[in-house]
C-alpha positions as CSV (number, residue, x, y, z in Angstrom):
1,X,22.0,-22.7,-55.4
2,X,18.8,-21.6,-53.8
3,X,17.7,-17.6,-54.4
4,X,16.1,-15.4,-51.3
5,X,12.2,-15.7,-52.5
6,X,12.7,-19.0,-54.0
7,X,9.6,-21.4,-52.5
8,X,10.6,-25.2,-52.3
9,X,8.0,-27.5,-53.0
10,X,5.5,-24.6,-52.8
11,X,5.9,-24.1,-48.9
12,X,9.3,-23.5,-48.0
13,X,10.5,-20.3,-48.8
14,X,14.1,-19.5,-48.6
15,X,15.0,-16.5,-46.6
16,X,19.0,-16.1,-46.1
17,X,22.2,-18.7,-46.3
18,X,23.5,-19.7,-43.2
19,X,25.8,-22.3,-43.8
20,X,28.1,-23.4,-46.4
21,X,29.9,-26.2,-47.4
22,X,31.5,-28.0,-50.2
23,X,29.0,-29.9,-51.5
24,X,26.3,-28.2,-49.1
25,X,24.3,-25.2,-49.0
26,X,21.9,-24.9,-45.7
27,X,19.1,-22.0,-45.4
28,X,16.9,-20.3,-43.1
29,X,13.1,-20.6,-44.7
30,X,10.1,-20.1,-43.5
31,X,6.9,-22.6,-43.7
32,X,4.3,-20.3,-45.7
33,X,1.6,-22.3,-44.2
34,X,2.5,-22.5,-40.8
35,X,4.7,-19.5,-40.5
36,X,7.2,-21.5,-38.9
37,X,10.9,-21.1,-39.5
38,X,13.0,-24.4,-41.1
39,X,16.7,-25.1,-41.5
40,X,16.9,-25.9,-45.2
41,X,20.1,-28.7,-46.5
42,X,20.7,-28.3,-50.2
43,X,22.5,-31.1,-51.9
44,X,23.1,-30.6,-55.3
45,X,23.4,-33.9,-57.6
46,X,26.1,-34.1,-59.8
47,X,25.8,-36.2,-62.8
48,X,29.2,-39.0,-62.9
49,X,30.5,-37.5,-60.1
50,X,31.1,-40.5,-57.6
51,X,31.8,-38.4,-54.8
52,X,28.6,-37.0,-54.6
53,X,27.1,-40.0,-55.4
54,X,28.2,-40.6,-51.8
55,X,27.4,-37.4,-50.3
56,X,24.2,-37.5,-51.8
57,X,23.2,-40.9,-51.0
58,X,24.8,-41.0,-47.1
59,X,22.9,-37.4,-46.5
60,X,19.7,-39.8,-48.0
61,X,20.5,-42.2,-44.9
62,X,21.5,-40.0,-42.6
63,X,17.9,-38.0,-43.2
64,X,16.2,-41.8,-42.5
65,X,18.0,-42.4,-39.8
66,X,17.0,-39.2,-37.9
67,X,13.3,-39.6,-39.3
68,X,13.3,-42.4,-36.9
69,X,14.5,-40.8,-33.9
70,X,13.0,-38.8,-30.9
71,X,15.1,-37.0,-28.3
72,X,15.0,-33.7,-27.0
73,X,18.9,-33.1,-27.5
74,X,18.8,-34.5,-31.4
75,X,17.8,-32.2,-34.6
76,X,14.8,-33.6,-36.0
77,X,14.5,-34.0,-39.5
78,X,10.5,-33.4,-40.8
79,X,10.6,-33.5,-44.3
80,X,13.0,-35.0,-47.3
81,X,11.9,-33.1,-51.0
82,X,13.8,-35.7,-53.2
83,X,13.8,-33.4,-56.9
84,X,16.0,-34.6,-59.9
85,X,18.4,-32.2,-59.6
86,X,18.4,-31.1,-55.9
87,X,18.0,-32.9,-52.5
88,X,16.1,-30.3,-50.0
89,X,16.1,-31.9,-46.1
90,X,13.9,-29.7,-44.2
91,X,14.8,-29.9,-40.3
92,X,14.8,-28.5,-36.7
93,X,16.0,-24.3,-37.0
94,X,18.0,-24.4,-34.1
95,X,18.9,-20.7,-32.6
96,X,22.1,-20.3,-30.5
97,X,25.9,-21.2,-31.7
98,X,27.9,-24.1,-32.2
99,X,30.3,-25.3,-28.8
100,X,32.7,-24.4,-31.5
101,X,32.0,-21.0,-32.0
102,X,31.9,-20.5,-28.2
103,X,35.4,-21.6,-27.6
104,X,36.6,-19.6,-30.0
105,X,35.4,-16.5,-28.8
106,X,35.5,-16.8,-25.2
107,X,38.5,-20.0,-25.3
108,X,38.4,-22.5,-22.7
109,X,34.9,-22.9,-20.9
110,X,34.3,-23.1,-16.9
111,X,34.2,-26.7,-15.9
112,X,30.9,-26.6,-14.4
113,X,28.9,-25.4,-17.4
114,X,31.1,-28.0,-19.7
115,X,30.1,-31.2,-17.2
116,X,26.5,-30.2,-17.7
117,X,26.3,-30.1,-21.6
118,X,28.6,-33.6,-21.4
119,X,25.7,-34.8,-19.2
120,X,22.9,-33.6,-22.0
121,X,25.4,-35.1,-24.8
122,X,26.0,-38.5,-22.2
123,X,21.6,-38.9,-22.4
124,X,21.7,-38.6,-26.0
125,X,24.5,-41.1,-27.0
126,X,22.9,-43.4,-24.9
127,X,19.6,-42.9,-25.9
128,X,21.2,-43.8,-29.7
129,X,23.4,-46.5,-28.3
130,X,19.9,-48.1,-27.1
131,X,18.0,-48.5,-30.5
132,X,17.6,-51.9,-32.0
133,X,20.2,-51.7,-33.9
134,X,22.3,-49.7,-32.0
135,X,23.0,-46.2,-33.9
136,X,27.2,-45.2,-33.5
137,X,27.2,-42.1,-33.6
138,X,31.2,-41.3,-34.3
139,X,31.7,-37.5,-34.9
140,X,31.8,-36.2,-31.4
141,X,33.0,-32.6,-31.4
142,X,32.6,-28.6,-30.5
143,X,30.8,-27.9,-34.1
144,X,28.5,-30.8,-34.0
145,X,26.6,-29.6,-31.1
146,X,24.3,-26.7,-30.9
147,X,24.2,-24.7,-27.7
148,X,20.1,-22.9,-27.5
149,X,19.7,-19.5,-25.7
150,X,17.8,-21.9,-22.9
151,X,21.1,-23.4,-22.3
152,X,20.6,-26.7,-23.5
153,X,22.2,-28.7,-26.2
154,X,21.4,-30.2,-29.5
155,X,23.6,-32.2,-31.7
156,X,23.3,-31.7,-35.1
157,X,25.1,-33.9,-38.6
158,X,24.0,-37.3,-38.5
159,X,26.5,-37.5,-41.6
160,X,28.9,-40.2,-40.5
161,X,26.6,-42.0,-38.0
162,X,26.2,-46.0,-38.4
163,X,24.2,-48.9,-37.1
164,X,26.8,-51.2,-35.2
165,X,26.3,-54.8,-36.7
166,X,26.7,-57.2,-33.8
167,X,28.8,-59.8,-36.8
168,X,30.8,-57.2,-37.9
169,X,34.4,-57.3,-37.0
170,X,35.3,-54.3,-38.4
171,X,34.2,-51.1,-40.2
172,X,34.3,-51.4,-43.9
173,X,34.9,-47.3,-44.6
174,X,37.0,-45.3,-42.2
175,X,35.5,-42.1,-41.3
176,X,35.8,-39.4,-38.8
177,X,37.4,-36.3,-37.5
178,X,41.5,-36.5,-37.3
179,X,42.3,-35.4,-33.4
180,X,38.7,-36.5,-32.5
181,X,38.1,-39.3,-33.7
182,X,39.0,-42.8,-32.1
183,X,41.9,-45.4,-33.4
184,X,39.2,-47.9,-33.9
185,X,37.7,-45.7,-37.1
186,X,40.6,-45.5,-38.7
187,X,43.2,-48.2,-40.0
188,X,40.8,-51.2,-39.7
189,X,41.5,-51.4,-36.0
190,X,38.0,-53.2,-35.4
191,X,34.5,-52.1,-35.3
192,X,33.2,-48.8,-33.9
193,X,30.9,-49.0,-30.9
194,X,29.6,-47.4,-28.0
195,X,32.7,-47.1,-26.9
196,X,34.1,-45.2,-29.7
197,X,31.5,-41.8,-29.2
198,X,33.1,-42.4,-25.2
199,X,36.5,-41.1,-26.5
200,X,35.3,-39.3,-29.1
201,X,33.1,-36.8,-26.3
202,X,35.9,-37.3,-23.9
203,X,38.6,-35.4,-26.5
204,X,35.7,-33.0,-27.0
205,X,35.8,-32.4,-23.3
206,X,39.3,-32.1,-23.4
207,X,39.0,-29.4,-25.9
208,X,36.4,-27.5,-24.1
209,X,38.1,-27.4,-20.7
210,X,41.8,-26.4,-21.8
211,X,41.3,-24.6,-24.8
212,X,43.7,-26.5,-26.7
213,X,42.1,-28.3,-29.9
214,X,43.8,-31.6,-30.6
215,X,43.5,-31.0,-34.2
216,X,46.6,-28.6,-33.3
217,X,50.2,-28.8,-31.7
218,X,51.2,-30.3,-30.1
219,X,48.3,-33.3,-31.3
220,X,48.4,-34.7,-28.1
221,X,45.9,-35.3,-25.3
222,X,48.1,-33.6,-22.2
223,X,46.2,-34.1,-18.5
224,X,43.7,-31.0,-18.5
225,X,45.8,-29.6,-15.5
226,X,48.9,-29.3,-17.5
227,X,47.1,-26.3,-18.9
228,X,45.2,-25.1,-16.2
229,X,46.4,-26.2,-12.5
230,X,43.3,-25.1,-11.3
231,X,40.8,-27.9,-13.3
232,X,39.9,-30.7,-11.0
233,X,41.6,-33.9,-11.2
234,X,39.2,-36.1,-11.0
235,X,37.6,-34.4,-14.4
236,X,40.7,-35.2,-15.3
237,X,40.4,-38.7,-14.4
238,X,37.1,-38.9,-16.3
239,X,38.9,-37.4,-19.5
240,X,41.7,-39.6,-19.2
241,X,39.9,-43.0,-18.8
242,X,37.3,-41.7,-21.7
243,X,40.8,-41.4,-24.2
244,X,42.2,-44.5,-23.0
245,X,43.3,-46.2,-26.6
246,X,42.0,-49.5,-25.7
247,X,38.3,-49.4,-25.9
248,X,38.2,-52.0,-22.8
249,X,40.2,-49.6,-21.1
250,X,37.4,-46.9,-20.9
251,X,34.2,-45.9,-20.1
252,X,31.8,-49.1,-21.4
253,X,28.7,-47.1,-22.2
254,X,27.6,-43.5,-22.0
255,X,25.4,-44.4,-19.0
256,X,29.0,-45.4,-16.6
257,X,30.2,-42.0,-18.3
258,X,26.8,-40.2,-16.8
259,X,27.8,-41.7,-13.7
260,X,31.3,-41.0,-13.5
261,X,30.7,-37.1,-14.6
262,X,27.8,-36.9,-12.0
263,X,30.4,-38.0,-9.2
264,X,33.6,-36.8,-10.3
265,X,34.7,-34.4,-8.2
266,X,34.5,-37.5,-5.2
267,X,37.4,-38.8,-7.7
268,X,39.5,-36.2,-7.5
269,X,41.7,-37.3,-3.9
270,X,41.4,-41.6,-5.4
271,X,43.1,-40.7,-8.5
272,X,46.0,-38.1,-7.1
273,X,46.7,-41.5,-4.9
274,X,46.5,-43.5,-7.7
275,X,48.9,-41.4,-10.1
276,X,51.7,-41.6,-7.2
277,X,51.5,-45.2,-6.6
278,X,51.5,-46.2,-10.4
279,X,54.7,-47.7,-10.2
280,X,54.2,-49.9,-7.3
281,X,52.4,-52.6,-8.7
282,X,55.4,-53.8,-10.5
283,X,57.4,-54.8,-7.5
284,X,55.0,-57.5,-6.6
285,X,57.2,-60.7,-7.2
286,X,55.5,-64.2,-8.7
287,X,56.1,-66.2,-5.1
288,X,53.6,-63.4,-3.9
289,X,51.4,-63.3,-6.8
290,X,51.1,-67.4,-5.8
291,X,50.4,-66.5,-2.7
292,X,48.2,-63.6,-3.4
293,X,46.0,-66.3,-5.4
294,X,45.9,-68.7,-2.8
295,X,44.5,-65.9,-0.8
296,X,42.5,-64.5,-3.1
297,X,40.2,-67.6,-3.9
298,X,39.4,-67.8,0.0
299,X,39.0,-64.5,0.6
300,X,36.6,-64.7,-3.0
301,X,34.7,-67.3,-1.0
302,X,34.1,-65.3,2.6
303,X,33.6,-61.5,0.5
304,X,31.3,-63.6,-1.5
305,X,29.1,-65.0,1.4
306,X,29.1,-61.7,2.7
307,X,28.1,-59.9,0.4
308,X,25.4,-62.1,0.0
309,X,24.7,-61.9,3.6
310,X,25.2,-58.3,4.0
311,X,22.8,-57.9,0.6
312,X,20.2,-60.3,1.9
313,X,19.9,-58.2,5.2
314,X,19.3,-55.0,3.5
315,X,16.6,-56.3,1.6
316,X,15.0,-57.5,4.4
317,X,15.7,-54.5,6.5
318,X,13.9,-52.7,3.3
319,X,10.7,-54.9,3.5
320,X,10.3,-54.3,7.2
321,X,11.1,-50.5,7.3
322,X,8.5,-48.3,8.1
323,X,8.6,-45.4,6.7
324,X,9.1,-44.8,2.5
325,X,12.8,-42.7,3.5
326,X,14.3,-46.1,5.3
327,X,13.1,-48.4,3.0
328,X,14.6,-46.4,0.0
329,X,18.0,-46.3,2.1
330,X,18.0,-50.1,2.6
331,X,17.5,-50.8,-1.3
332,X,20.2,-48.2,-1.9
333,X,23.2,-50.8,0.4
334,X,21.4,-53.7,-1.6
335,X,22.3,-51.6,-5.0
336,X,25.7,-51.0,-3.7
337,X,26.3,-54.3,-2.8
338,X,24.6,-55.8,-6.2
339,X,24.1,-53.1,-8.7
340,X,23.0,-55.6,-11.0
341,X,19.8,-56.9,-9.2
342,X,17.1,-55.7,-10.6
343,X,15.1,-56.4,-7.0
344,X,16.7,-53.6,-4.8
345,X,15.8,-51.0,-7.7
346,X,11.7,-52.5,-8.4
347,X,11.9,-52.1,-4.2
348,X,12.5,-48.5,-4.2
349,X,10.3,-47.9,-7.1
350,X,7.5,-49.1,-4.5
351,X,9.0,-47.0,-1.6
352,X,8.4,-43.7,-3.8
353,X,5.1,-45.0,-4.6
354,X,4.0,-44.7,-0.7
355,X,3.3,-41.4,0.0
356,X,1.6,-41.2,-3.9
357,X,3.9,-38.6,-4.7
358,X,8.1,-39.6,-6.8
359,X,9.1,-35.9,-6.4
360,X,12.3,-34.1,-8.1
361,X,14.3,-34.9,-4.9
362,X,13.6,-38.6,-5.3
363,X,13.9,-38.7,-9.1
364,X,17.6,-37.1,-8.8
365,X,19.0,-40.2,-6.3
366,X,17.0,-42.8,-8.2
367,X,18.5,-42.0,-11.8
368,X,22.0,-41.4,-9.9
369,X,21.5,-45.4,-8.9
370,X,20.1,-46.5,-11.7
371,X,22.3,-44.6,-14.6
372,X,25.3,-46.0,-13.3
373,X,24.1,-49.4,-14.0
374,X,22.0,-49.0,-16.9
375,X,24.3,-50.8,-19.5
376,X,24.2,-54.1,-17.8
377,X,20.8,-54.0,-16.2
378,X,19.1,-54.1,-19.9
379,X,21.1,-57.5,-20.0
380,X,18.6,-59.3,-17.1
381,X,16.3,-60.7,-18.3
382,X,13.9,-59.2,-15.7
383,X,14.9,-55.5,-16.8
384,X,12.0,-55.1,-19.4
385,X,9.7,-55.2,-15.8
386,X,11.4,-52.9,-14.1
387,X,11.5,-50.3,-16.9
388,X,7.6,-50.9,-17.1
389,X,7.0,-50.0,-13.2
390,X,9.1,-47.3,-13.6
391,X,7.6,-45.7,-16.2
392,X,3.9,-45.9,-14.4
393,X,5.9,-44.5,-11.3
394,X,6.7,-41.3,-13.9
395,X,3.3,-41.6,-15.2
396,X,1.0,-41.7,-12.6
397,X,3.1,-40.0,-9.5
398,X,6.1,-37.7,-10.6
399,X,5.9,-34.5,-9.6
400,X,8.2,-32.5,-11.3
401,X,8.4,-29.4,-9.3
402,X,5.4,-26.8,-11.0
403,X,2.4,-25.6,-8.1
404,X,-0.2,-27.9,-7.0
405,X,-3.0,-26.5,-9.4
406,X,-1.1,-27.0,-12.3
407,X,-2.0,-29.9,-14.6
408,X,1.5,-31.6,-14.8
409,X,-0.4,-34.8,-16.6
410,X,1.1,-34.8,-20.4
411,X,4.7,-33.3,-18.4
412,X,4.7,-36.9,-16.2
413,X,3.6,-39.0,-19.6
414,X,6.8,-37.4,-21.6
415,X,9.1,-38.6,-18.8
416,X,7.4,-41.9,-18.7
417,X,7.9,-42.3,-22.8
418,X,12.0,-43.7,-22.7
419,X,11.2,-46.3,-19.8
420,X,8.0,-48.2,-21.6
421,X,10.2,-48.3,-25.1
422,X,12.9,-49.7,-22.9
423,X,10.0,-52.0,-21.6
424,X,8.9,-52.9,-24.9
425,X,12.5,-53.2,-26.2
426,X,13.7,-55.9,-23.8
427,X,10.8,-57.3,-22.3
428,X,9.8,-59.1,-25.6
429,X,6.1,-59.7,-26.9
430,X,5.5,-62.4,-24.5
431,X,5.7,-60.6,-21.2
432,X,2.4,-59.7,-19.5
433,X,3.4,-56.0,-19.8
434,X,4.0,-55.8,-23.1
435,X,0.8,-54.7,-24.3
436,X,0.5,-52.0,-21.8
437,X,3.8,-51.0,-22.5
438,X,3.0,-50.2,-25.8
439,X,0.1,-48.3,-24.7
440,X,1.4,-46.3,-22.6
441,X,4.6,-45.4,-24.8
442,X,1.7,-44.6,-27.8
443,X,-0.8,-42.4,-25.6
444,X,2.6,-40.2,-24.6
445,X,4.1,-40.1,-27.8
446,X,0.5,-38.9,-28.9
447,X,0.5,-36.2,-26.2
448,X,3.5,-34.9,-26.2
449,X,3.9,-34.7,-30.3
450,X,0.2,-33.4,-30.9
451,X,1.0,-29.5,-30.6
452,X,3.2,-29.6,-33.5
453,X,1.4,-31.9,-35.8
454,X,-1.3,-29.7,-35.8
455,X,0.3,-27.0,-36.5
456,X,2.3,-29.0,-39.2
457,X,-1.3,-29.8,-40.7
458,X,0.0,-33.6,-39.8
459,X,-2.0,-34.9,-37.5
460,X,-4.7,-36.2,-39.8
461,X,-5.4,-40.2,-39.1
462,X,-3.4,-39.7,-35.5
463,X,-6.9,-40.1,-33.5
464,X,-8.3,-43.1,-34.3
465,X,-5.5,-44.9,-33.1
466,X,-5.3,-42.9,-29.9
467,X,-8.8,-43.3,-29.3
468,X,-8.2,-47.2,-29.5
469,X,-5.5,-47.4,-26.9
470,X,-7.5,-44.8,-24.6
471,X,-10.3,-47.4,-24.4
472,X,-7.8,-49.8,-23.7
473,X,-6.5,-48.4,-21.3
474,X,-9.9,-47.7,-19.4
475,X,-10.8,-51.7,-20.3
476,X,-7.7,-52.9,-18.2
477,X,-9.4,-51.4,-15.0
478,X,-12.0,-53.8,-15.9
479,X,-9.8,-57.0,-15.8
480,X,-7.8,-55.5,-12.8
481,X,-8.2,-55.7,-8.9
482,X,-5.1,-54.6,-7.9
483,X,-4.6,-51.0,-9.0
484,X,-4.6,-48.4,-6.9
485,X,-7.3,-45.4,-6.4
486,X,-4.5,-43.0,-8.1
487,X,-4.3,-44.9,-11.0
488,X,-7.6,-45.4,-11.8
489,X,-8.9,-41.6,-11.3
490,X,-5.7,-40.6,-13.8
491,X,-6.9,-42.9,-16.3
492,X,-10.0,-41.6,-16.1
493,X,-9.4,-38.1,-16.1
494,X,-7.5,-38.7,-19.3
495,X,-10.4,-40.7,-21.1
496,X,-12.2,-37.8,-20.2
497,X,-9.5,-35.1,-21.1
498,X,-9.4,-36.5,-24.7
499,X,-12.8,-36.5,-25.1
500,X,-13.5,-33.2,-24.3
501,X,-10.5,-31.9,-26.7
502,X,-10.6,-34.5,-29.5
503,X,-14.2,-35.2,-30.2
504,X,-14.3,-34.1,-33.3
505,X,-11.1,-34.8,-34.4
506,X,-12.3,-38.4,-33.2
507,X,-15.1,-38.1,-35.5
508,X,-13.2,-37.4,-38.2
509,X,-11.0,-40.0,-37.6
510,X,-14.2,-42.8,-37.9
511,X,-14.8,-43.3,-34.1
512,X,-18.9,-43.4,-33.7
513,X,-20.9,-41.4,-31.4
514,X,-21.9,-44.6,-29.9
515,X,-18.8,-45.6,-29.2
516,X,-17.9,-42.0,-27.8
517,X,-21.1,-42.0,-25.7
518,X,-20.2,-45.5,-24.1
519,X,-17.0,-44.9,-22.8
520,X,-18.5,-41.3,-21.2
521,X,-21.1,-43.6,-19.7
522,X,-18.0,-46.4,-18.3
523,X,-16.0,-43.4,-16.8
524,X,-18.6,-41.9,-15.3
525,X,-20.2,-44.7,-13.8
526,X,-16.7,-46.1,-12.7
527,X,-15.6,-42.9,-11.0
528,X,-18.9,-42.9,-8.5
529,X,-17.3,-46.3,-7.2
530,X,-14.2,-45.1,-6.5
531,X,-14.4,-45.1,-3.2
532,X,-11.5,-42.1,-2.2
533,X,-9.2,-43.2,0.9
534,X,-7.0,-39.6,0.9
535,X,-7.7,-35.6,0.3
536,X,-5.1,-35.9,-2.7
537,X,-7.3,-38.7,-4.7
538,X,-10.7,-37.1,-3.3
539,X,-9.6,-33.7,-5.0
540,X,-8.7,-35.9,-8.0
541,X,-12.2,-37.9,-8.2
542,X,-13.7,-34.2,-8.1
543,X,-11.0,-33.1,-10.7
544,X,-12.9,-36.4,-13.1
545,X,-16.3,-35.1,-11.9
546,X,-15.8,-31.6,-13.1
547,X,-15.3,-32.8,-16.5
548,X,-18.4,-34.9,-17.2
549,X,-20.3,-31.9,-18.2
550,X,-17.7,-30.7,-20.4
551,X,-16.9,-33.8,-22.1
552,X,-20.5,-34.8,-23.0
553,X,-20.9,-31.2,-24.5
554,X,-18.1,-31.7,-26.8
555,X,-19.8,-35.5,-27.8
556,X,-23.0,-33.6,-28.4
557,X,-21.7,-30.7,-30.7
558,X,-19.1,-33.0,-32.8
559,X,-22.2,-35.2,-33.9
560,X,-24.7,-32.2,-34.0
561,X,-25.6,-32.3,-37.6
562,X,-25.1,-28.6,-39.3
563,X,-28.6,-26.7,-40.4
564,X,-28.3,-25.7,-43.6
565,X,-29.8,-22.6,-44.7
C-alpha cells in the first residue's frame, strides 16, 4: 500500500486514499512537475494467486482500452507505471460524487435532471458502441458514473468492458452486476451487445427515478409510477421497453434511446392507450388475420407508392424553396417519410449552409433528426459522405452561442472531430473524402488536445505532423474551384493562426524556414484574391490580413540565430 509522501515513478506523489477495494487501493497525487492533481489505481500483484492474475491482467486491458478512447463523458487514462510488484494507472481526478452517493443521500432524483445525465450517458455508450470493434460496455449503474460540480457526467471502471466479436455467439465469462445487469451476461444466454448497456442504463434509470435499487426487495423492476404516481408515463414507457428481456424487444442502439428520452414526454398519452388495450389483440380470429393479409399486401402496395410520392414531393418542394427555413422544413417530411435516406439529411445540411451561419437553434432540430436514425444510417453506404459534409458544416459555420468577437474557431473544430471519424470509419480509403477526412479529424484533435500536452510536457514531435496537414489543407484550395469564400478565408486564418503560435515549436519539430516562409507567402497572396461578396467574410479577409504581420514576426524570431556573448 502506497504512504502520503510516497513519489511514484519520481512524479507522482501520493497525497491521501480515496478509494478502497479488495484488491484495489486508488489515491489522490499530485504531478510534481506539472502541479496537476491525478487519480492514482494501485493493484498489487500477488505471486500464485490466480485471482489476481485476473484482476491484474483485465485492469492491464481495461487501462489499453481507455488509452484509446476520447470522449468528454469517459475518464481518461494518461499513464500505466507497470513495476514488478505494483501496477500504478494514472488517470482523470474527477471532483464531484458518484450517482450513487447522490441517491443515497437525497433518495430518488427529479426526473428532469435524471433524463439529462441518461442523455450524456446515451452519447457516450454510443460513441463506444461506434468503435471498430465495437466496445460493450456492460456495467451500467449509479456508482459507475461520476457527477462534476459543472453538472455533467463521467463514467468511470472500464473493468468489465469488452469488444463485441461480430462471430461470437456467446460470451465466454459471465460478468456483471446482479439487479443491473442483463440476462444475456449471465447463463450463456448469447452474446452481449449494444443492446445489453440499453437495459443495463434503463435499470439504472429505474433506480434513480424511484429510489428503489433492484439489488433489493422486492428484486423486481415495478413501473416507476407504482412508486411515485406523479413520474410520467411515457418515462415509464422508455424504462420499460429499455428492460424488456428480449434484447429485440428494446431499444436497438443508444442513439433510438437518445431519441426516445428526447421525446418522451409526447409518449406519455400513446402508451396509457396502449396499456388499456393490451389485451385486445388476442380476439383477432385467423379468418380475419387471412383477411387482414389480403388487405395488408394491397394496402403495402398504395402506402408504398405514396410514400414514395408523398417523399418525392418534399424533396422537390425542398429544392425549389426559397428561403433556408422552408427548405429545412421540406427535408424534415422527406426524413419522416424515409429516415433512412441519407438525401433529405445532406439537403438540410446545405439549407443551414445558406445564410453562412448552423446556429444552436439549428444544431438542436438537426441532431433530434439525425440521432434517431443514427444506427441504421452508418449502414448506407453513402453515410461516410454525409458525416464528412456535416462535419465541415460544424467546422466552418457553427455558431455555438458565445458574442460575435469571440474566436469560436478550435470550439467549431471539437464539434466537427466525431463526424470526420465517422467519415473516415465508414467511408473507406477509397472515397474522394477520405483524405480530407482524416485531415480535418487530425488538425481538431491537434487543437483541441494541445493545452494539455503541453502542460503534460507531451507534446514533443506533435508539430511536424500538424504542420503537414495544415499545408495540405491550404494545397486543396489549389486543386479546388468550388469552395466557398467562407471556407477559404477559415483555412487561411488557421495556416496563419498556427504559424504565428507554433513557429518555433515547428522548428523544433524539423519544418524549415523555407518551408515556413512559403506558405506565409501562398496565404498571403491567396487572401488578396479573395474577392469578399458579404460584410461577414469581408470582416473575415481583414481578420487574415491582420495577422500577416504577426505571423511573419514569429517566422523571423524562431530562425533568428541567438548572439552569443
Amino acid at each position: 500500500m502506497a504512504n502520503v509522501g510516497q513519489v511514484i515513478d519520481d512524479k507522482y506523489e501520493i497525497l491521501t486514499l480515496i478509494g478502497q477495494g479488495g484488491m484495489s487501493n486508488v489515491y489522490l497525487a499530485r504531478d510534481r512537475r506539472l502541479n496537476r492533481q491525478w487519480a492514482v489505481k494501485e493493484i498489487r500483484k500477488k505471486a500464485r494467486d490466480k485471482n489476481n492474475e485476473v484482476v491484474v491482467q483485465s485492469a492491464i486491458a481495461e487501462a489499453n482500452m481507455i488509452k484509446q478512447l476520447d470522449h468528454p463523458s469517459i475518464v481518461r487514462i494518461v499513464d500505466i507505471i507497470d513495476n514488478p510488484d505494483v501496477i500504478y494507472i494514472i488517470e482523470d481526478y474527477i471532483e464531484g460524487e458518484t450517482l450513487n452517493t447522490i441517491i443515497e443521500k437525497n433518495g430518488a432524483q427529479p426526473q428532469e435532471l435524471v433524463i439529462e445525465w441518461a442523455m450524456q450517458i446515451c452519447e457516450a455508450l454510443e460513441y463506444l458502441h461506434t468503435r471498430k470493434p465495437a466496445i460493450i460496455y456492460r456495467d451500467m449503474k449509479p456508482s459507475n458514473v461520476m457527477l462534476k460540480p459543472d453538472g455533467n457526467i463521467k463514467i468511470i471502471d472500464f473493468g468489465i468492458a469488452r469488444e463485441y466479436k461480430e462471430q461470437s455467439l456467446a460470451d465466454t465469462v459471465s460478468l456483471g452486476t446482479k439487479g443491473y445487469a442483463a440476462p444475456e451476461q449471465f447463463g450463456g444466454k448469447g452474446q452481449t451487445d449494444a443492446r445489453t448497456d440499453v437495459y443495463c442504463l434503463g435499470v439504472t434509470l429505474y433506480h434513480l427515478v424511484t429510489g428503489h435499487s433492484p439489488c433489493d426487495p422486492p428484486y423486481e423492476i415495478y413501473p416507476i409510477r407504482y412508486w411515485n404516481p406523479q413520474l410520467n408515463p411515457g418515462l415509464e414507457a422508455v424504462i420499460d421497453k429499455c428492460t424488456q428481456l428480449n434484447p429485440d424487444d428494446r431499444y436497438q442502439s443508444c442513439a433510438e434511446l437518445l431519441y426516445a428520452l428526447q421525446h418522451y414526454k409526447e409518449n406519455g398519452a400513446a402508451y396509457r392507450a396502449k396499456q388499456k388495450k393490451k389485451l385486445a389483440i388476442f380476439i383477432v380470429t385467423a379468418a380475419a388475420c387471412v383477411l387482414f393479409a389480403i388487405v395488408g399486401v394491397l394496402g403495402l402496395t398504395m402506402r408504398t407508392y405514396t410514400n414514395n410520392e408523398d417523399y418525392n414531393q418534399n424533396i422537390l418542394q425542398a429544392e425549389k424553396a426559397a428561403t433556408s427555413e422552408e427548405k429545412v422544413q421540406y427535408y424534415g417530411k422527406a426524413i419522416e417519410i424515409k429516415p433512412n435516406e441519407v438525401e433529405p439529411y445532406l439537403g438540410m445540411v446545405e439549407a443551414y449552409k445558406d445564410d453562412a451561419v448552423f446556429t444552436v437553434g439549428e444544431e438542436k432540430g438537426f441532431k433530434t433528426k439525425i440521432n434517431a436514425n443514427l444506427s441504421s444510417l452508418r449502414e448506407q453506404s453513402d453515410y461516410g459522405n454525409l458525416a464528412f459534409e456535416i462535419g465541415k458544416l460544424y467546422w466552418y459555420y457553427y455558431d455555438y452561442g458565445k458574442t460575435e468577437t469571440a474566436d469560436n474557431q478550435v470550439t467549431r473544430m471539437k464539434s466537427a472531430i466525431q463526424w470526420f471519424e465517422d467519415a473516415v470509419q465508414y467511408g473507406g480509403q477509397s472515397t474522394d473524402y477520405y483524405l480530407m477526412s482524416t485531415i480535418y479529424r487530425d488538425i481538431g484533435k491537434f487543437n483541441r488536445d494541445i493545452t494539455l500536452n503541453i502542460e503534460e510536457a507531451s507534446d514533443k514531435g506533435k508539430y511536424g505532423p500538424y504542420w503537414e496537414n495544415i499545408v495540405e489543407l491550404v494545397g486543396m484550395l489549389s486543386n479546388s474551384e468550388d469552395e466557398s469564400e467562407i471556407i477559404e478565408l477559415e483555412i487561411y486564418k488557421l495556416a496563419m493562426y498556427s504559424i504565428e503560435t507554433y513557429a518555433r515549436k515547428f522548428k523544433a519539430d524539423g519544418v524549415s524556414q523555407d518551408d515556413m516562409t512559403s506558405l506565409y507567402n501562398t496565404v498571403k497572396s491567396a487572401v488578396a484574391d479573395v474577392d469578399t461578396t458579404s460584410d461577414k467574410t469581408e470582416k473575415l479577409k481583414d481578420d487574415v490580413v491582420a495577422r500577416f504581420e504577426s505571423a511573419e514576426s514569429s517566422i523571423s524570431n524562431a530562425y533568428r540565430e541567438q548572439v552569443k556573448i
